[in-house]
N, C-alpha and C positions, 0 to 999 in steps of 0.2 A: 673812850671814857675809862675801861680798864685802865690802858697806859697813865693817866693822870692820877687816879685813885692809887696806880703801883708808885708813883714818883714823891706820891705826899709825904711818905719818911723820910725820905731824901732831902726834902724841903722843910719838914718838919723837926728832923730827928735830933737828939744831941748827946752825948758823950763822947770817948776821945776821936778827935778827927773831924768831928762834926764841922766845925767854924769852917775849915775847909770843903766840904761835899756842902752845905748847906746852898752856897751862889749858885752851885751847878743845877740845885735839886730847886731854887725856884725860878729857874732861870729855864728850866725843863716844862713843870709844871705850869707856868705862866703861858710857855708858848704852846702848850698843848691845850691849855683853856683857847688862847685866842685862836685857834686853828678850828674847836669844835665851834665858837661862836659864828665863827664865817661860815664853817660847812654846813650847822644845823640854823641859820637863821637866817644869814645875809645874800647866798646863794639862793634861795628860793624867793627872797623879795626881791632879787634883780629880774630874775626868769619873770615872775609877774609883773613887775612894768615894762619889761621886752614884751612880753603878750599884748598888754594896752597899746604901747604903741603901734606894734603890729597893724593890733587892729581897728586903732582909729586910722593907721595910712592905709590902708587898704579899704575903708567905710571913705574915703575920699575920693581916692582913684575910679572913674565908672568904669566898666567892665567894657572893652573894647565890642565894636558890633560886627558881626564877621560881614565881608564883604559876597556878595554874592551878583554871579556870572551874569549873561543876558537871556540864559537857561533856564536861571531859578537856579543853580545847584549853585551849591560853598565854590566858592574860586580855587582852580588848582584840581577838581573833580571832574575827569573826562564824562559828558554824557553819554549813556549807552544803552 
């Protein structure tokens, strides 16, 4: 946000040379706006429908049921 508030003269500005620096300075300015938009708003709406989907696949899937020996014990469990 600094960065963009520092480019606004740039973007802004005008006396000699200006017409010149101006394209650079909104051209700077713009893509630093649309860089905080994705980072402060669009990146945390995607992580929250990863999450949803998450976890409606997972509220699908039933929980496998362990198999167990002729022991009683988890399979793969020497008795002892």
């Amino acid at each position: 946000l600094a960065a963009l508030m520092g480019t606004l003269p740039i973007a802004l500005g005008a006396g000699a040379g200006a017409e010149s620096r101006r394209p650079l300075g909104v051209a700077v300015v713009g893509g630093l706006f649309f860089s905080q938009i994705i980072t402060l708003y669009i990146t945390p709406v995607v992580y929250t429908y990863m999450d949803a989907l998450q976890q409606r696949l997972t509220r699908r899937r039933p929980m496998p049921v362990p198999v167990r020996a002729d022991d009683g014990q988890p399979a793969g469990v020497a008795a002892g």
